[in-house]
C-alpha positions as CSV (number, residue, x, y, z in Angstrom):
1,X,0.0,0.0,0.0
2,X,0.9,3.3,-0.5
3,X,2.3,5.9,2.2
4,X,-1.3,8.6,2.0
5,X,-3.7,5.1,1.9
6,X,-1.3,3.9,4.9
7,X,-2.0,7.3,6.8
8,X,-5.6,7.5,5.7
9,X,-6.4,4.0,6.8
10,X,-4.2,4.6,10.5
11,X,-6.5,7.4,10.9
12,X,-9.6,5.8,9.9
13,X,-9.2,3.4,12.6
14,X,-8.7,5.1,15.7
15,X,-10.1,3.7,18.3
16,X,-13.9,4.2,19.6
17,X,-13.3,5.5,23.0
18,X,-17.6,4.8,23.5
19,X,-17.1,1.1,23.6
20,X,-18.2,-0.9,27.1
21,X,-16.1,-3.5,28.3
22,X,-17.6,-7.0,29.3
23,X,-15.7,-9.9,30.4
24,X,-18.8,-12.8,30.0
25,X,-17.8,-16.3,31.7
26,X,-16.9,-18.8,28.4
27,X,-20.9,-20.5,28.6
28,X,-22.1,-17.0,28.3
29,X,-19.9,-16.2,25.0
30,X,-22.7,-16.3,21.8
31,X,-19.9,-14.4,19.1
32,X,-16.3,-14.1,18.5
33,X,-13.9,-12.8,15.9
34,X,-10.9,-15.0,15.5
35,X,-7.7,-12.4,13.8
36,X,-5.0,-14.6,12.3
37,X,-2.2,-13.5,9.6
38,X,-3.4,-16.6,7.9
39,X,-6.5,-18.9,7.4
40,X,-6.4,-21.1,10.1
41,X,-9.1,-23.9,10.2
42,X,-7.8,-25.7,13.0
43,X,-8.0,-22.6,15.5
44,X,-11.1,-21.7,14.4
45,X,-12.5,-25.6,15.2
46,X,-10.6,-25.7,18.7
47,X,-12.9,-22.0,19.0
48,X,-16.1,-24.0,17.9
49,X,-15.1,-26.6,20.6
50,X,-14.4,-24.3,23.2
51,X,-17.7,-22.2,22.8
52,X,-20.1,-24.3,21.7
53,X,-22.8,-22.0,21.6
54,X,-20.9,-19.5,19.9
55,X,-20.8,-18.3,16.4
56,X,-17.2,-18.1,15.5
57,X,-16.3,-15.7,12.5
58,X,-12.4,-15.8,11.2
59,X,-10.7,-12.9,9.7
60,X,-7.5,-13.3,7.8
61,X,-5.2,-11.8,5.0
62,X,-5.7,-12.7,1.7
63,X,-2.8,-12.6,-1.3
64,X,-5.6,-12.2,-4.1
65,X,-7.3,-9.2,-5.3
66,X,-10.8,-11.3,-5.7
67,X,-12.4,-12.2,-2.6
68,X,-13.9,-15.5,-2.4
69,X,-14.4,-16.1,1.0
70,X,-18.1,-17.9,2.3
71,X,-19.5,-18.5,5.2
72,X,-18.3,-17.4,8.7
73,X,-14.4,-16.4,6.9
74,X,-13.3,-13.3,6.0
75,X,-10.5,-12.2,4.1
76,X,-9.3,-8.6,3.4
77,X,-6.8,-7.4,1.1
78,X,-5.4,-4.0,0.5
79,X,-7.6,-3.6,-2.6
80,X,-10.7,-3.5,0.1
81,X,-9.8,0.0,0.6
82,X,-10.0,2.9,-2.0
83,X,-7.2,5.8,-2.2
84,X,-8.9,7.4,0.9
85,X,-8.8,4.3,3.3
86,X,-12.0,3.9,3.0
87,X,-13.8,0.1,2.9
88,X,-15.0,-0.8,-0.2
89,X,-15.8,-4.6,0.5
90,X,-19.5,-5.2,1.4
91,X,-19.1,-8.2,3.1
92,X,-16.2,-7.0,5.3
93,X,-18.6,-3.9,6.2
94,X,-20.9,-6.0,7.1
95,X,-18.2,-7.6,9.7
96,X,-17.1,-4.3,11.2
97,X,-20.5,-3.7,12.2
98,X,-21.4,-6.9,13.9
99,X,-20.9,-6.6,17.8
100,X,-18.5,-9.2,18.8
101,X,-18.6,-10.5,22.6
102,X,-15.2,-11.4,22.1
103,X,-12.5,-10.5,19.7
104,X,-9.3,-12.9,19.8
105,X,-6.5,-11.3,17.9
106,X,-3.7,-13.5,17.3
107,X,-2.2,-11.5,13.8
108,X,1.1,-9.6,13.8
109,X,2.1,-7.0,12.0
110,X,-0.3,-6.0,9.6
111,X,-2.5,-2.7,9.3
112,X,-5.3,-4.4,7.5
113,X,-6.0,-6.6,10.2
114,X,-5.6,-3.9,13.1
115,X,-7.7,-1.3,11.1
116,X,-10.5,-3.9,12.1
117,X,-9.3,-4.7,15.7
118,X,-9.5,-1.2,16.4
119,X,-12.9,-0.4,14.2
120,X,-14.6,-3.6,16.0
121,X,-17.1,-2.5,19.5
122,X,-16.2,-6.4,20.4
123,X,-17.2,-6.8,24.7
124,X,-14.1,-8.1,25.1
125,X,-10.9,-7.7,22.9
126,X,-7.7,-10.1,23.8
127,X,-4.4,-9.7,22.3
128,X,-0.8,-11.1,22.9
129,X,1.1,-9.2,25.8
130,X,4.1,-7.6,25.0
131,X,2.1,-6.2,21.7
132,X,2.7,-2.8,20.3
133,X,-1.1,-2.4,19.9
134,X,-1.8,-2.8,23.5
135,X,-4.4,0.3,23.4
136,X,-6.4,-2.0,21.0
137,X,-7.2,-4.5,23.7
138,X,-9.2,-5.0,27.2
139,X,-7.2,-7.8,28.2
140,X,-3.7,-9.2,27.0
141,X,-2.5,-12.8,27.5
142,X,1.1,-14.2,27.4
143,X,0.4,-16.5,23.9
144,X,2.4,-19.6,22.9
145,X,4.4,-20.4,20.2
146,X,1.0,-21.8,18.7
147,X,-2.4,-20.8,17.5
148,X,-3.7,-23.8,19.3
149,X,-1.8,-22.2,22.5
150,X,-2.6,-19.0,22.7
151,X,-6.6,-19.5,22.6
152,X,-6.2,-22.0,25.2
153,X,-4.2,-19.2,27.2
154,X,-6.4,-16.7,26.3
155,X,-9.5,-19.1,27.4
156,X,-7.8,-20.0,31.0
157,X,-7.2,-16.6,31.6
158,X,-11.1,-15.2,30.8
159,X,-12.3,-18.2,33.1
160,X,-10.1,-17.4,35.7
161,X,-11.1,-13.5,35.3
162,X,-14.8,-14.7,35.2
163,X,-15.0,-17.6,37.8
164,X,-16.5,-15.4,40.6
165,X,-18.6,-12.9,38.9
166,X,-21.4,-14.3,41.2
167,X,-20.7,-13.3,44.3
């Protein structure tokens, strides 16, 4: 992408500072948005079978200009945005305005995929500790070396956080 689109996007997704924060127990979780660099079916099932009741939507880079995603996937590309940064893709505009009980960001370096971590009015966003996009998220979480790893990490660490909401 080009330096103004680069600076148009950056601006065009600064954060909304309206957004609540809710940490739900995992049983309560109906929605999330998995963010990976790269489609990851595997992460996405271990999701399914960690919130069963849950409709789990994946968002990903894609090298193509067409997109041909279906279902509960998402792809963007830099072609998704016009010269002023902004979205141009229906079906990804349809995914920044869905309200996400949780948003599991697992991507590194890439503006595309931040421009919708920071657009997104998810309850609950979780990103890897040590990130240089800590203002993005409401709760970070040491992540392992895997996919696999880091939403079990991220899972321990949200029912440990929720265990005694009761009280």
């Amino acid at each position: 992408m080009g330096p103004l689109k680069n600076t148009l996007l950056k601006k065009r997704s600064q954060n909304n500072l309206s957004r609540a924060v809710w940490l739900k127990p995992a049983a309560d979780v109906r929605s999330v948005l998995l963010v990976t660099n790269n489609e990851d079916k595997t992460a996405k099932k271990l999701l399914e079978e960690q919130f069963p009741k849950s409709k789990i939507h994946h968002l990903y880079l894609r090298e193509i200009k067409e997109d041909r995603s279906v279902g509960f996937y998402y792809t963007v590309h830099k072609s998704d945005f016009n010269l002023t940064g902004n979205l141009k893709n229906d079906k990804l505009k349809n995914l920044e305005k869905f309200n996400y009980d949780l948003l599991l960001d697992l991507s590194q370096n890439s503006e595309l995929l931040d421009y919708f971590i920071k657009k997104s009015d998810a309850a609950c966003k979780i990103g890897n500790f040590g990130s240089k996009k800590a203002d993005s998220y409401d709760l970070m979480v040491n992540f392992g070396s895997k996919n696999s790893e880091s939403i079990m990490n991220a899972i321990k660490q949200l029912n440990t956080l929720t265990k005694n909401e009761q009280i």
